[in-house]
N, C-alpha and C positions, 0 to 999 in steps of 0.2 A: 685159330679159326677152324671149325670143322668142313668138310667136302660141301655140308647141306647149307653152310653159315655162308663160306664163298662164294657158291651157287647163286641164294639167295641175293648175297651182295651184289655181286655183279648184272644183278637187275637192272643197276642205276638208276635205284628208286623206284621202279614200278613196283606193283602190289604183287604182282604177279605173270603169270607168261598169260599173252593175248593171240587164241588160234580164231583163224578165219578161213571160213569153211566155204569155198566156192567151185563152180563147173555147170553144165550146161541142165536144162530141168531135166526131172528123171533118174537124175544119176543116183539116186541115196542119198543126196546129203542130210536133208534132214531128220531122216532115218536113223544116221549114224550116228546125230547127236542125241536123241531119244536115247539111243540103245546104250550107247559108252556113260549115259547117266543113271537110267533107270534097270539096265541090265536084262531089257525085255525087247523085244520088236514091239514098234506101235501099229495097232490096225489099224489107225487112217490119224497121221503124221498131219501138221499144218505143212501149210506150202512152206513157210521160214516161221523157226523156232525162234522164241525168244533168247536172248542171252544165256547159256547156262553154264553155272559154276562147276566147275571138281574141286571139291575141298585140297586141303594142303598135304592132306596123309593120303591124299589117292594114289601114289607116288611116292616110291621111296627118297627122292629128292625132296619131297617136303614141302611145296613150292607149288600151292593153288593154280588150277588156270580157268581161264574164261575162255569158252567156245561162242563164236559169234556167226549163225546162220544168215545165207544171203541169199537173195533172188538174180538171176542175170535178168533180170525184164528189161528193157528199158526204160519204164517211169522207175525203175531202181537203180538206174547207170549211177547215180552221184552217191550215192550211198554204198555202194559195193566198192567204188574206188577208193573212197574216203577212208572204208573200213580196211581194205588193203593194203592202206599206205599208214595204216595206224598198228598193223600185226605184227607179232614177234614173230610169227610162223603162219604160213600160210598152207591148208590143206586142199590140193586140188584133187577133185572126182572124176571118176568116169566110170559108166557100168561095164562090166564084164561082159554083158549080152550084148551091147550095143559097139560093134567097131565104130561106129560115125564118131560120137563122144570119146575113143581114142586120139583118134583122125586129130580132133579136134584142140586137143590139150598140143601139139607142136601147129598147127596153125593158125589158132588165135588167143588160146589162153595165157600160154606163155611166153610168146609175143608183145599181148597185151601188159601183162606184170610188164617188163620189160621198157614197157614206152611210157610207161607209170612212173618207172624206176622205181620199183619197190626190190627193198634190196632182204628184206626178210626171206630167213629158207623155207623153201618149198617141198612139201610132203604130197607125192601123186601117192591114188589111193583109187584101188579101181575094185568097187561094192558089187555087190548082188556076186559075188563069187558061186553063190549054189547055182549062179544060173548060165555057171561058165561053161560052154561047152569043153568038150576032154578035148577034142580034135586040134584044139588053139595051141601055137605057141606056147611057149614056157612066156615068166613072166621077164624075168633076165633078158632074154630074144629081143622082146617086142621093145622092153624098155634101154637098152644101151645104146643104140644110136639116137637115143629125145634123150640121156642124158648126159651122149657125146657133147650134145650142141648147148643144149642146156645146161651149166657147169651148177647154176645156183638151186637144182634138182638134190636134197641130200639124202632122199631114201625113196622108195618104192614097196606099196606094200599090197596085198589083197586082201578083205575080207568079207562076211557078209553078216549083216545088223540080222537076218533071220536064226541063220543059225550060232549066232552068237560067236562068228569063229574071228578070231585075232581084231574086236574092235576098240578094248581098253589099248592094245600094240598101235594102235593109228595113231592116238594123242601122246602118248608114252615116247614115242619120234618124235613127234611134232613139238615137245617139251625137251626131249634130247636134245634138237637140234636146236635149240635157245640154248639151252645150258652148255650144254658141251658139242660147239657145232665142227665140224669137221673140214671146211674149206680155209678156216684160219693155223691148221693143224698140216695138213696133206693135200699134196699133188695128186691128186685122183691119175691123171696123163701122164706124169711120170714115176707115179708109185713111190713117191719120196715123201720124206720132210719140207715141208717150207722155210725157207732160208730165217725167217726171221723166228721161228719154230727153235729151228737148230742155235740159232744165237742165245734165245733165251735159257734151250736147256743146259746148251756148254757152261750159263752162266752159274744156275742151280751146281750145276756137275762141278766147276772150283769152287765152289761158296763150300760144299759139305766133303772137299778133299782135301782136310783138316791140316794133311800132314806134307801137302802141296806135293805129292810123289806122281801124281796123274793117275792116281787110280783110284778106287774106289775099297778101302780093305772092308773086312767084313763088319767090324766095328762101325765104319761111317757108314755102309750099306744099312743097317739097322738102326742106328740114329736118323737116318735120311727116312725109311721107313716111319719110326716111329715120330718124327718131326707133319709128316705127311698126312700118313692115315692114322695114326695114336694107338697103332701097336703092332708091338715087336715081330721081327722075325726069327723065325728057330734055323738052328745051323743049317737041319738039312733044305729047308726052303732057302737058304742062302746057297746052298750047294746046286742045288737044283736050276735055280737063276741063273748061274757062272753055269750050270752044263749045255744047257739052252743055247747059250751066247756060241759057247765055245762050237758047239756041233756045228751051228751056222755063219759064226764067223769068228775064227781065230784068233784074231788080233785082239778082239771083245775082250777078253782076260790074257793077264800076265801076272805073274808071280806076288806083286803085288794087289790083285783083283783086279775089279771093272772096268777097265778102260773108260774115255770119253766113248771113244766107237762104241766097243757094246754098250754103253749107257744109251746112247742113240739108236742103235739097232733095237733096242727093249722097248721103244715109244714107236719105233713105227712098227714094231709086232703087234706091242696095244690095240694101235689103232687101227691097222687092217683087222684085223679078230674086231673089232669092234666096240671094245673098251676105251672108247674116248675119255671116259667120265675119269680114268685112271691118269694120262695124262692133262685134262683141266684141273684136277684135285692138286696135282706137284706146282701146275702153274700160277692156280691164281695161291696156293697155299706161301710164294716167294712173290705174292703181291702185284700179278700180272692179271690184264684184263681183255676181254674178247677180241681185241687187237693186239693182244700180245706186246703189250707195253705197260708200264709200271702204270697202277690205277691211281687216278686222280688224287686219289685222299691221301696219297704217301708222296706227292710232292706239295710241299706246302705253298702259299700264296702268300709273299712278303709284302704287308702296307705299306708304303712309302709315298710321301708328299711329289709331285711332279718332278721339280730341283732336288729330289736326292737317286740317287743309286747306288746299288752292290756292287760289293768287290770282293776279289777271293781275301780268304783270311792267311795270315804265314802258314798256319797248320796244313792247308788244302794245297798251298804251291806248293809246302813238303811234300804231300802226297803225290804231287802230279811229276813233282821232279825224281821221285822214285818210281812210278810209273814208266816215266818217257826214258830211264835208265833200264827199266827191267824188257825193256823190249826195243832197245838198242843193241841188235842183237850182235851185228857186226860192229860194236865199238868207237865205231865214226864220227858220236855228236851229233847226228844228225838222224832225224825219222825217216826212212823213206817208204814210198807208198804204202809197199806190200805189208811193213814193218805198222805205218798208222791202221791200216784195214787190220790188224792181229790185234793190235791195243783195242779197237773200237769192237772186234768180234762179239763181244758177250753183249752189246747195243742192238736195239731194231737194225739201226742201221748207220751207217760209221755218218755224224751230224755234218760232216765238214767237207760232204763230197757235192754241194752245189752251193749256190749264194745266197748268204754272204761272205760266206765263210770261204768257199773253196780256194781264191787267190786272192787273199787278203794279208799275208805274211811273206816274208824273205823267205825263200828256198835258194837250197844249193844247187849247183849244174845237174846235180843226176835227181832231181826233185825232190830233194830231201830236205824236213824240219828241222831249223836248229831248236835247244832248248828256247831261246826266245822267241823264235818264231809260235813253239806249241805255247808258251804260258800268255802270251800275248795272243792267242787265237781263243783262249782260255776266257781270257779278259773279255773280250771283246762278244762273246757269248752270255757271257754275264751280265754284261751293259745290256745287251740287246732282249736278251730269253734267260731272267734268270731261272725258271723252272726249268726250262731246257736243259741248261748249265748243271743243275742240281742231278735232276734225272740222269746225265750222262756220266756224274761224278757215282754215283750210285751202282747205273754200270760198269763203270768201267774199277769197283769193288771200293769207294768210298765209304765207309760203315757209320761217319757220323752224320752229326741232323744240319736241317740247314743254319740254326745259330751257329755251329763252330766251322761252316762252310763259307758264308759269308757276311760281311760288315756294313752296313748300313751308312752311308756320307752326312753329313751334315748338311741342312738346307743350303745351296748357293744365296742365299739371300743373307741367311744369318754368316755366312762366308763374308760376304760382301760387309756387312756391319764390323766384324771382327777383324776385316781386312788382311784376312789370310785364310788357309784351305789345307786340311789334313789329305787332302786329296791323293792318290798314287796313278788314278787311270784316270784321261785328261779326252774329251770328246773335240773334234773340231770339227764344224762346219766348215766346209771349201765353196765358196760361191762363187762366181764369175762369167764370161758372155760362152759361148761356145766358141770353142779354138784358143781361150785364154792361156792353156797349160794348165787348168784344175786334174785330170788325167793325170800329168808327167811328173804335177809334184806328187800323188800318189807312188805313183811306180817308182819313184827317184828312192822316195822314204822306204821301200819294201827292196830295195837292189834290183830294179829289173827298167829294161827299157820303156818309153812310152810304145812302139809299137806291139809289144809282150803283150797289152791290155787286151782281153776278148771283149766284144761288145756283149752290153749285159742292159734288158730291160728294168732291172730292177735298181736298187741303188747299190754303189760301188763305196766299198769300205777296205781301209787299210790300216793296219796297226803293229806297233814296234815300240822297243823300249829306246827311250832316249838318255843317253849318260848324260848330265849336268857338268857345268864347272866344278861345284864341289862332290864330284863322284858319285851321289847322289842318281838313282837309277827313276824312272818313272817311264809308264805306258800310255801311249799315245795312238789316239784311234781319232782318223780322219774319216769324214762321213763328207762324199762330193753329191752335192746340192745340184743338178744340171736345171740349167737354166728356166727350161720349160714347167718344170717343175716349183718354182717358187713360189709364184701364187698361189697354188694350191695348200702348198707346206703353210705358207702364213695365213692362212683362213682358222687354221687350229690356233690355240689364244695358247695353249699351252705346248707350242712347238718349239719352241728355245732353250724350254726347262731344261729338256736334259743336256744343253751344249755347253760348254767349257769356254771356249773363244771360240769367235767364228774369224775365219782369214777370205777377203775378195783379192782374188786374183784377175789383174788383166795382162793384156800384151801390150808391153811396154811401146812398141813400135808404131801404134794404133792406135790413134786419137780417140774412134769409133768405141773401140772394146773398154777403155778407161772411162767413156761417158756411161758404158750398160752397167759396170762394175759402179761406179759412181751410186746409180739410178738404184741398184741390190743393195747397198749402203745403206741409203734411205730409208728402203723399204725395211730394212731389218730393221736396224736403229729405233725408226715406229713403231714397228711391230714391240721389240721390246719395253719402248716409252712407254707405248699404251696398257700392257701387261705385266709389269715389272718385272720381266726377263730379261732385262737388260744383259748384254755380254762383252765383253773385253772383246775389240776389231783391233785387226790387222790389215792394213793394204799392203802386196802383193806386187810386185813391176816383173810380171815374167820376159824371158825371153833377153836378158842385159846383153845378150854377145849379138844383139843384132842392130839395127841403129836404131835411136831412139826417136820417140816424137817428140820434140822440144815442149809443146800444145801440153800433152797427156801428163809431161813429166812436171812441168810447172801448174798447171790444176790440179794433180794431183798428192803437192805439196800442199797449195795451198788449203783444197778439204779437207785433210787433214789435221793441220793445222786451227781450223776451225770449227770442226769438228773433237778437238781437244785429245786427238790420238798420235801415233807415231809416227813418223813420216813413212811412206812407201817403202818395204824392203827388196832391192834389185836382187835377182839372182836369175842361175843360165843353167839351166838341168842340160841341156847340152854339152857343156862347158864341166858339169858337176861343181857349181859355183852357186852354192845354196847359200852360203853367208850365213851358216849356223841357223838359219830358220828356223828347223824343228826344236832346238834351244829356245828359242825368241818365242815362240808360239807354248812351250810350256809354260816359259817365264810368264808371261802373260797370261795363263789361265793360274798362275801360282795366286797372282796379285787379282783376285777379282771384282777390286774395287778402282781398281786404273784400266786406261784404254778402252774406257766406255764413252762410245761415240756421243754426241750430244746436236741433237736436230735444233734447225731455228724455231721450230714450236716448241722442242723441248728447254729450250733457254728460256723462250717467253714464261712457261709455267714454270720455271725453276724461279725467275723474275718475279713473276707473281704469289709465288709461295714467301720470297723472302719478303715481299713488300707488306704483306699480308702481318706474316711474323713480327716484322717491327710495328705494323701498327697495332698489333694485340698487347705488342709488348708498351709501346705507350699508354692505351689504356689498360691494360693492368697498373702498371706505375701510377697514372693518375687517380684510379679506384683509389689503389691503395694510400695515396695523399690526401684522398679525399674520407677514408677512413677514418686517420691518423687523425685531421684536422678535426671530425665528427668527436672524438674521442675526448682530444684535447678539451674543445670546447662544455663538452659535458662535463669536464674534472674541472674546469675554471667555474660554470655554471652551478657545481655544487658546492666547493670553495667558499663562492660569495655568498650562498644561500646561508649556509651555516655559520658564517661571521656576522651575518647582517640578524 
């Protein structure tokens, strides 16, 4: 893809860039669009110009734009905001002669964007230059404190539509800063790279150091060149580059060539000089977008039926297991922080540093990942975000597509008919009243106490591999349900699809808590009657090391029981007296056609289905007797005809 092709791309569909021309009356504007069109001063300008185009070749980017003139009147307030909030760029005025119209652009104009939120960059632009007095401030002066405060300001410029001086350079910004804008690139405030800037080019920076030595030889310097801009460099522009680095920062080259550092030092030269356009050419050319994140159309969107889900493929846990080896740097088995933030470096931004993800896995005392811990953290991003999952496989130097990335499930339904499941990663819903122990069996399953849990607004997920009797390995991700939350969850008709088994948890001690658990039962149970999401249940007797309630413990054999499920399984996560649970809760998503609850309405229609059944099946049988005899009698009927 060429610089002008990426450009263009990253439009995301527009036709072209949209400037809007606004400030207080007076100031030129409409002036300025006359002039940057027709290349002449108008001797008497309308109040607001119509719409007017710049072809695509106005502009060495290629990349048409449309000037949109506006009134501030007030019978124009709706329209001027409308069109504000609709601009790729916004050009704001003020006359040169006029300090008030300065004044005015930090006390209400850029204010007003502000409480708009219009987030498009802003081009000040201060006209009638011929009529500037010499005596005034430089332009620099007057503007660094309105662009102290004002960050979303990305250039400043002066001209005048009379004398024709620098008005094509007003839209030529105001296009710059759409294509190639500068606050997604640089720290204006600390004259740096932005972190997520730097992540993306470190990633460029290993993708084209072929020979994995950390540097850049002259050979990849000139492939990376010519990959970028489509054509070569000569030795001594190669020489030249390396002398640049080296005068300014030493470390920049080594014997082997360009360092990451001076690779880095070279983009924020670019872009303080002001060749942005050089670094968005490298970025969006490795398929990044104005966010600095891999663009939409390079992670794919996999169709899949509600009851199915992705899972990694063996090829991809190869990769990841050679990943989490290659930056194990101390040998341990274990990730630790500093060591996951190194892996995730070449990413926006390391995916696993807040929830769901952040404590969702076993760690070691000094906070470190085991390999099950990351492949299971893996998993469990996949269940949830497989673009996510894809995307960060990608960063984190993945080079295949998503078919050899991952594998598609088979419907839980046609699971359910076949009466078995190819499945490897196993979802469970945890329901229960509050204070049931839904919590502790989480934390029990990841190694850590129930006090360890941070409270967390959002939903709380935990995953780990569980070894089977026959040695046999599978991943298990619990998803806890809180209580408040259930009606809501069951308003969606398709909220079960993606569960595995769901397990209710109560406190065994507590008549109360067995009845609300009971009550979740229900409701789920219906819920899946009613949508054919049905799921394999589990009851739960948390808390066995304390005494029980006779009440909770005999009801909650008997629903069970009647319900046509497993009886209650006791256990004491205080105690560490799980009683193989997380076994029992695979086994049961293994089998997706058992431990499926069964309601007294869903009996009655299961009654009514079979009664139904037989009696079609009698009348079919009698049709068909009554065919037979139709038959008969017409071969007896013709018999006699022909004898007689």
């Amino acid at each position: 893809m060429t610089a002008v092709a990426a450009a263009a791309a990253n439009l995301a569909g527009k036709q072209g860039v949209r400037v809007v021309v606004i400030g207080d009356p007076g100031t030129g504007k409409s002036s300025l669009v006359v002039s940057v069109a027709t290349e002449q001063f108008p001797e008497k300008a309308l109040r607001v110009m119509p719409p007017t185009h710049l072809p695509a070749d106005y502009f060495p980017d290629r990349v048409p734009i449309t000037i949109v003139d506006t009134s501030p009147s007030p019978e124009h307030k709706h329209k001027l905001i409308a069109e504000c909030q609709a601009a790729d760029a916004v050009v704001l005025t003020y006359a040169c002669d006029r300090p008030t119209t300065l004044e005015r652009l930090s006390t209400f104009w850029l204010p007003e964007l502000r409480r708009l939120q219009v987030k498009a960059p802003v081009i000040i632009v201060g006209c009638k230059l011929d009529l500037r007095d010499e005596q005034q401030v430089s332009l620099e002066q007057v503007m660094a404190p309105i662009m102290q405060t004002f960050r979303e300001i990305e250039t400043c410029i002066e001209c005048s539509a009379l004398r024709q001086i620098q008005v094509p350079e007003v839209f030529y910004y105001a296009q710059k800063a759409v294509l190639h804008p500068t606050a997604p690139l640089f720290d204006q405030e600390a004259q740096s790279l932005k972190p997520r800037c730097v992540r993306a080019l470190k990633r460029i920076f290993i993708l084209c150091d072929h020979d994995r030595d950390g540097a850049l030889s002259d050979v990849e310097l000139n492939d990376f060149q010519v990959k970028c801009f489509n054509a070569p460099l000569q030795p001594t522009e190669i020489s030249g580059v390396k002398r640049v680095v080296q005068e300014k920062m030493p470390e920049g080259v080594n014997d082997h060539g360009l360092t990451l550092t001076g690779f880095l030092f070279l983009h924020a030269l670019f872009i303080e000089k002001g060749r942005l356009e050089t670094t968005w050419t490298v970025l969006r050319k490795f398929g990044y977008d104005n966010e600095i994140k891999l663009r939409d159309d390079l992670i794919p969107t996999i169709k899949r039926a509600p009851d199915q889900t992705l899972e990694l493929t063996s090829e991809v846990t190869d990769f990841l297991r050679g990943i989490f080896n290659m930056f194990d740097t101390d040998n341990d088995e274990a990730l630790l922080p500093a060591e996951l933030e190194d892996l995730f470096s070449t990413a926006p931004e390391n995916p696993w540093s807040s929830n769901p993800y952040k404590d969702c896995a076993e760690k070691n005392v000094l906070g470190g990942l085991s390999l099950e811990g990351f492949l299971s953290k893996w998993a469990l991003m996949t269940l949830l975000d497989p673009a996510n999952s894809f995307a960060n496989l990608v960063y984190v130097g993945y080079s295949g597509d998503s078919g050899s990335a991952f594998t598609t499930t088979r419907k839980r339904r046609v699971d359910r008919k076949k009466q078995q499941t190819q499945r490897n990663v196993f979802q469970c819903y945890v329901f229960g009243p509050k204070g049931a122990g839904k919590t502790a069996l989480l934390q029990s399953f990841i190694g850590r106490q129930p006090s360890d849990a941070l409270p967390t607004n959002g939903q709380r997920f935990a995953a780990n591999t569980v070894e089977l009797p026959d040695g046999t390995r599978k991943t298990l991700v619990f998803r806890e349900i809180p209580e408040d939350d259930v009606r809501s969850l069951l308003t969606d008709r398709e909220s079960l699809a993606p569960c595995d088994v769901a397990v209710f948890i109560y406190d065994s001690c507590d008549e109360f808590s067995w009845q609300r658990a009971r009550d979740l039962l229900v409701q789920v149970a219906t819920h899946g009657e009613n949508t054919g999401y049905e799921v394999p249940c589990l009851i739960v007797a948390a808390k066995d090391d304390l005494d029980q309630s006779p009440l909770a413990l005999q009801e909650s054999t008997r629903v069970s029981q009647d319900m046509g499920i497993e009886t209650p399984i006791p256990i004491s996560v205080r105690l560490k007296d799980l009683n193989t649970i997380f076994c029992r809760i695979v086994h049961a998503a293994q089998q997706p056609h058992l431990s499926i609850p069964e309601t007294e309405a869903g009996k009655t229609r299961r009654q009514y289905r079979q009664l139904l059944n037989r009696s079609l099946m009698v009348v079919s049988v009698g049709a068909a007797v009554a065919v037979v005899g139709i038959a008969a009698y017409r071969v007896y009927a013709a018999r006699k005809n022909s004898s007689s």
